[in-house]
N, C-alpha and C positions, 0 to 999 in steps of 0.2 A: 504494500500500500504506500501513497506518497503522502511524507512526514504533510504536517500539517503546513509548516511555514515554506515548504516549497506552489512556488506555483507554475503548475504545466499548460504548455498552451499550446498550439498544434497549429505549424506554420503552414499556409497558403492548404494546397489540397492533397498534403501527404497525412501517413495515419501513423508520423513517427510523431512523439511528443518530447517538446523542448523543455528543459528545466531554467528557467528562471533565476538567476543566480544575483541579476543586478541590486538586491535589498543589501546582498553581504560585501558590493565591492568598496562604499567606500571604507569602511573597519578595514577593508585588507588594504586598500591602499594608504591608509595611515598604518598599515605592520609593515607595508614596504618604505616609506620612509624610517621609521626604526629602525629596521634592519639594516640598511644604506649607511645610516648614522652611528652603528656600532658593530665597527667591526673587528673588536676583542672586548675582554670582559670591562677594562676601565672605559672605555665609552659607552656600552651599554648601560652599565650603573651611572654613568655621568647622563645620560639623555634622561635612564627614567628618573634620576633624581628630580631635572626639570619639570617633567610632569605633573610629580609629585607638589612638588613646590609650588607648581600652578595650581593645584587642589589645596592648596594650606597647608599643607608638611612641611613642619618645621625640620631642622637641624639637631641632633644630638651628637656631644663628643663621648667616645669611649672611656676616652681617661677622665673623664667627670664623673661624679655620681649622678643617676636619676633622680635620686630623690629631691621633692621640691622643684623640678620640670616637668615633671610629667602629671597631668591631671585629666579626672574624668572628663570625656567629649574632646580630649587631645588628640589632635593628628602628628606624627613625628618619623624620622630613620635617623639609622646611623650606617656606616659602612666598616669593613673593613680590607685594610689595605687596598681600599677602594675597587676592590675584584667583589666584592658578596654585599649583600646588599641586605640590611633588616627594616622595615616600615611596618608602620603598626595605628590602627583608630581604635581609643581607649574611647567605651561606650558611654555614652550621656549617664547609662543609668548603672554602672558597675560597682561592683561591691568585692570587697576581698574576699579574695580564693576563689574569684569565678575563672572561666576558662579564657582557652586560646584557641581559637577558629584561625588554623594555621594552612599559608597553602605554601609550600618547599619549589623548587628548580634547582635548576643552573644556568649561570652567565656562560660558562667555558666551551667551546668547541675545540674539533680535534685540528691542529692547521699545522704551518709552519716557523717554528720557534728562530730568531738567529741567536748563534752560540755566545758566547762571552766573549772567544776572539774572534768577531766577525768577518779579519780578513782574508780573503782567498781566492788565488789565477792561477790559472790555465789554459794553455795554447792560444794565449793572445786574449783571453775573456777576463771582465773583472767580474767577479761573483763574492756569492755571500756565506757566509757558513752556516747553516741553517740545523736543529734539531726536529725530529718529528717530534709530535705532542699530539698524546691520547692516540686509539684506533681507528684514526685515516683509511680511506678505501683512497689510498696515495696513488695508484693511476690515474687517477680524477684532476689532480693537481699538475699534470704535464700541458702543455701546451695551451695554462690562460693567462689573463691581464692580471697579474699581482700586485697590489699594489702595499703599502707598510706602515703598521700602526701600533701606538703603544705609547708606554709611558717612558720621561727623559727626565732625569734629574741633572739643574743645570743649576751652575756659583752664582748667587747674586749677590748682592749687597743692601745691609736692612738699612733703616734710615739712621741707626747711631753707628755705621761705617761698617760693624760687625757683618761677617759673612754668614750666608745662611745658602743653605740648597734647598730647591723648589723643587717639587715634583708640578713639571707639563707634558699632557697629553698631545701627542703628534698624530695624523692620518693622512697619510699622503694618498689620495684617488686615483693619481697617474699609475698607468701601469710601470713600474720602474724595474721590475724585474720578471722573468721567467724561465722555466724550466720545459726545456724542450725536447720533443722527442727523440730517438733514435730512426733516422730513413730509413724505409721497407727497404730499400736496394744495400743496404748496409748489414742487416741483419740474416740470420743463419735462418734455415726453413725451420729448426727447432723453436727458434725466437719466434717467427713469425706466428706459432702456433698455439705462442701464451707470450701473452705483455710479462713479464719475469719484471720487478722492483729491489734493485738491490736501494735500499734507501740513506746508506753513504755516500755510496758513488756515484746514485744517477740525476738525486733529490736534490741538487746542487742547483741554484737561481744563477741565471747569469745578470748582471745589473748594465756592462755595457761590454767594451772593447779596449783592450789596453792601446795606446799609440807608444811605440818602440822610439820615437823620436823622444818622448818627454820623458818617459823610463829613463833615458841614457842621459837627457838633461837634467832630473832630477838628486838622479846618483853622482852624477860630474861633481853636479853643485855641494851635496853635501860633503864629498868628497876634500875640496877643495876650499871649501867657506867654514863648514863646518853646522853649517843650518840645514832647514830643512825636518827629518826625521830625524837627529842627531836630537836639535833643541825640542821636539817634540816628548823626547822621550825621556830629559833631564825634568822637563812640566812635569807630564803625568806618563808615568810607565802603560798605565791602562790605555792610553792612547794609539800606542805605536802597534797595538795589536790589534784595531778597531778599522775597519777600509774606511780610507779619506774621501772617496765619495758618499759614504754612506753618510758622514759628519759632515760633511759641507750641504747635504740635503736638508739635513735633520735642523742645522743652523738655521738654514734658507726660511726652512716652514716656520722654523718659531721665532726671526729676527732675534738671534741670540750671536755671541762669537762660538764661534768652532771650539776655541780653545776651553772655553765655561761649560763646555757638556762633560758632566762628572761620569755617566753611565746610564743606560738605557733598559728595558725592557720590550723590546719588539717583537713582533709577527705580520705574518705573510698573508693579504687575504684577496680573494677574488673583489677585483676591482668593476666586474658586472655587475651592473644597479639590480635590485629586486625587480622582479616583473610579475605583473597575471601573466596567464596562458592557459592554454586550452581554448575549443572552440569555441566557449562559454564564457572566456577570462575566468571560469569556474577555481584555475588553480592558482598557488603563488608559488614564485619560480626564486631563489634565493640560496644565498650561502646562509649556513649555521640556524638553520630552522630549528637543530636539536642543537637549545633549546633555546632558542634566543626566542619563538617564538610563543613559548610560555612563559618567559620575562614578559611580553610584550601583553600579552593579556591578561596576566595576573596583576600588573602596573597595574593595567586598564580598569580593572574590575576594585582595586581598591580605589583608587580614585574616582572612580564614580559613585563608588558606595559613600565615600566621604561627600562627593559634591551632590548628592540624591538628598543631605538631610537625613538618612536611616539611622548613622552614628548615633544621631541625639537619643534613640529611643530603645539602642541598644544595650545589653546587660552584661557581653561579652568582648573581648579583644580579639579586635581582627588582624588577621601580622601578613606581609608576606617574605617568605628568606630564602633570596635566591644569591646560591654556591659557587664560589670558584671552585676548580680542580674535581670536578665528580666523571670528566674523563677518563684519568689516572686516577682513580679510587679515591678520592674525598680527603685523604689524610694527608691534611696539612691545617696551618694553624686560622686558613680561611676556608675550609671546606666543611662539609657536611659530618665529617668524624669529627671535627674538632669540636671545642666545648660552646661553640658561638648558639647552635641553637638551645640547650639546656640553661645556657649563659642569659639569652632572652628573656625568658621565662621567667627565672628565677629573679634579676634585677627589675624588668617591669612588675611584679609581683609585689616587689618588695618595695617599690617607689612608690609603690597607690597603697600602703597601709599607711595606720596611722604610725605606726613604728617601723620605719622602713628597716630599721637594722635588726628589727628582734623578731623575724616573722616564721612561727614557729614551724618546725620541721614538716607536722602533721597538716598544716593550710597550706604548706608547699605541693604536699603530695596532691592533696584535692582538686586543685589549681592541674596535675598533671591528669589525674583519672577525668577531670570535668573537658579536657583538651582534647584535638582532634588535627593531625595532619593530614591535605590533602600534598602528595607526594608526586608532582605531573613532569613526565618527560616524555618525548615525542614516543608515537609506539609503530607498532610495524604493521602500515596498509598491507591488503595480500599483493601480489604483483601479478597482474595478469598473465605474465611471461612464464610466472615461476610459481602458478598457485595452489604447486605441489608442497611447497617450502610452509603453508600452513597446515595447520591442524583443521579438518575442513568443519568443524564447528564452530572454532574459534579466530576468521578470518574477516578482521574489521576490512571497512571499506573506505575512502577518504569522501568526503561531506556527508557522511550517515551521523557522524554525532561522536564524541571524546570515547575512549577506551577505558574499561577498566583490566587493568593486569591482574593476574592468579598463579600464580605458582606455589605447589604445596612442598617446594624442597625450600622455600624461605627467599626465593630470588625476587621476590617481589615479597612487599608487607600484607596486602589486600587481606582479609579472614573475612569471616561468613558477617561478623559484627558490622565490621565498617564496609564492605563491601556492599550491604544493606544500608548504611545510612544514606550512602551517595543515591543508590538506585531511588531509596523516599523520595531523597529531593527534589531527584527527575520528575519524579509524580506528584510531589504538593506544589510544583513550580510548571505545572504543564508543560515539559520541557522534551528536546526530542528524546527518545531512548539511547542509554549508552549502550556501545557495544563490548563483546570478551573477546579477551584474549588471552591465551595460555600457548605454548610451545609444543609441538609434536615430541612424544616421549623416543625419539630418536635426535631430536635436535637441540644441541645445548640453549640457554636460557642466559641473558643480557641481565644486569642485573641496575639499579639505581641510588639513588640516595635515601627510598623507603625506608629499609630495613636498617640502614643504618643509622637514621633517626631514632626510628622506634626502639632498635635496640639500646639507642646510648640514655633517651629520656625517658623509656616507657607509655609514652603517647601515643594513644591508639593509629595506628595507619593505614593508608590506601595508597596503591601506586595507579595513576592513570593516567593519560595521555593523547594528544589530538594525533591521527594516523595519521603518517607520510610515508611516499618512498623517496629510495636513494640517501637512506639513512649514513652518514660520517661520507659523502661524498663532498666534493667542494663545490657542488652546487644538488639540491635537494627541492623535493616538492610535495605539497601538500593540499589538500584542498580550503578553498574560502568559506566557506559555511561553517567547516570546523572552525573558524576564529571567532565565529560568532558565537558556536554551542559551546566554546570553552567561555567566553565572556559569561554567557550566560548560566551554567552553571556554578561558574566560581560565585557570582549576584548570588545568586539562589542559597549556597552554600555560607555567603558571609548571612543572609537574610534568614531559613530556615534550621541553622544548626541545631541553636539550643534547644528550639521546640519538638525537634525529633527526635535529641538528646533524651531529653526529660522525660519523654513518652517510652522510652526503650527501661526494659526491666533491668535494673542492674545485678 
């Protein structure tokens, strides 16, 4: 049957029927500027803080206490190391030890790291040294427009002379580097019959062309004066390992001297803007969908729950905590294993009592059993090509509606409890149907930052996620609808928690 918010219509005198997709493009066309705008985890958290801020979220520092900032019907984030991102609407009507209507992600995708000594030639090419990061489907990465972003900590000087280093974010859109293939006319008939990834040797960006005349005038000089790479490397040793194009770009972008950039953090990302497509514009075409594109709706969805007014008349805290590093397994000191979300919890808990520092052990726990993770990472459309590769009852479809994941070896958090609360809300919120997914008991199982929550707080969890294909490829796709039935589940979920809560037998 056709969901309800689709509408079909039946062009000229055929008896095929169109699906109507124009209600969901323009949400997607505000996730394809999103997604354009951040293309690693520090500009992601930097755009949705914007958003944020445009909805009244305020500012928290880490190294502050909460307490005495934070009050009921407050909107507020904090970040850390500006990769993971926590925001949070403390309810009009909240009271200590009530819960957390919590929805989790990640900022991080899997791309192109450069090393710490970024410089490196060959046969006349200037190139970058680059690491892989997370599980790349790294053939996907040869032959496009790369362009390079990230954060640059550069010397500047405060106003009482004193030096201080600034962390700025750089995003160069030029394509300024690429990784190219090997010619069929070059390659052996064994090669030709599998793309083979050595990703040392082949992963390698070129940035431009060395000229052999300035090589030999470069060396003369230093040679002979004594400048050049000489006095670079008396300045800073970190430098002389770093390619001089790559610093004289990075200057360029941020009107800074070459000399004042202390060290960088960068990556490599597809410098192709977001697009619809399909013949429907039905899809969006993008790099770093998993999961940039549950950053983008879950922003969405608390800011609008803030800007709707509902906050005032709420009894609970709504947060959203989106992760760096849940590519490479969560464990680090801004990921999902580390203590930032138990950390949450327990400080805003303890900021809205009247005794912020004596809040006793037992109103902690409460606070964690009355709580609920919604734990969303992109999940696996079937692929028409290959829709032997699902379990054929459990093969989502992309704009049918968000996924819920199941897995009984623990690779997902989902249990009969909360896998039930989500499915209510579909229903007291007339919402489209979610669909399952679970993995063929022949095929291994992906796993996310669910269970790794649940296990470190004890907070009840659910893993699930808007389907796409071409999952950790460096460009991905998913369908538009789903932007919409994740927005509006996540509504629904900050909107009907507690009262499905309350209603469930403990």
């Amino acid at each position: 049957s056709t969901p309800c918010w689709i509408v079909s219509v039946t062009r000229g005198n055929t008896n095929s029927k169109m699906t109507d997709y124009s209600v969901h493009i323009p949400f997607a066309e505000k996730a394809c500027e999103f997604l354009d705008a951040s293309p690693d985890p520090y500009h992601a958290v930097q755009t949705m803080i914007a958003r944020l801020e445009k909805a009244g979220y305020t500012r928290l520092r880490k190294r502050e206490p909460f307490a005495g900032k934070v009050t009921a019907g407050g909107k507020y984030y904090y970040t850390c190391n500006r990769t993971t991102l926590v925001a949070f609407a403390v309810g009009g009507k909240y009271k200590s030890g009530n819960g957390f209507k919590i929805i989790g992600g990640h900022t991080d995708s899997p791309n192109l790291k450069v090393k710490p000594r970024s410089k490196r030639s060959a046969s006349g090419c200037v190139q970058l040294g680059v690491e892989c990061y997370g599980g790349g489907l790294w053939h996907t990465w040869f032959d496009r427009d790369l362009g390079i972003s990230g954060r640059v900590l550069v010397r500047a000087k405060a106003d009482d002379g004193k030096e201080t280093v600034v962390q700025r974010f750089v995003k160069v859109d030029k394509p300024v580097a690429r990784v190219s293939t090997l010619c069929i006319h070059l390659q052996t008939a064994d090669e030709r019959q599998a793309f083979k990834v050595n990703k040392e040797d082949h992963l390698t960006p070129i940035l431009g062309t060395q000229s052999a005349a300035s090589v030999l005038t470069e060396s003369a000089k230093a040679q002979l004066t004594g400048e050049g790479e000489g006095e670079d490397d008396d300045r800073d040793p970190w430098a002389k390992d770093q390619e001089p194009l790559l610093l004289d770009l990075l200057a360029s972008e941020l009107g800074v001297d070459k000399k004042d950039i202390a060290d960088f953090e960068l990556n490599l990302f597809d410098s192709q803007p977001a697009s619809l497509g399909g013949i429907k514009s039905e899809f969006l075409n993008s790099a770093r969908l998993d999961n940039l594109a549950t950053c983008f709706v879950a922003c969405e969805a608390l800011a609008h729950y803030a800007e709707s007014g509902a906050v005032e008349t709420d009894e609970d805290i709504s947060l959203i905590a989106l992760f760096d590093h849940e590519e490479i397994g969560s464990r680090s000191a801004q990921g999902a294993g580390s203590p930032v979300m138990a950390e949450a919890v327990r400080r805003i808990s303890s900021a809205l009592t009247d005794h912020a520092n004596a809040m006793a052990p037992d109103v902690l726990s409460s606070v964690v059993r009355r709580s609920f993770v919604f734990s969303v990472d992109q999940a696996h459309a079937v692929h028409p090509n290959y829709a032997s590769k699902h379990e054929k009852n459990h093969a989502p479809k992309m704009n049918n509606g968000v996924v819920v994941k199941t897995n009984q070896n623990q690779r997902y958090a989902t249990n009969g409890i909360t896998g039930f609360i989500v499915r209510e809300l579909v229903r007291k919120a007339n919402l489209v149907p979610v669909q399952e997914f679970a993995v063929r008991n022949d095929c291994p199982c992906g796993s996310t930052i669910g269970p790794i929550i649940s296990a470190n707080t004890g907070i009840r969890t659910i893993d699930a996620g808007m389907p796409q294909l071409s999952m950790h490829s460096c460009r991905e796709v998913m369908g538009i609808a789903d932007l919409t039935n994740g927005r509006d589940l996540f509504t629904a979920f900050f909107t009907h928690f507690r009262e499905i809560d309350d209603a469930l037998e403990g």
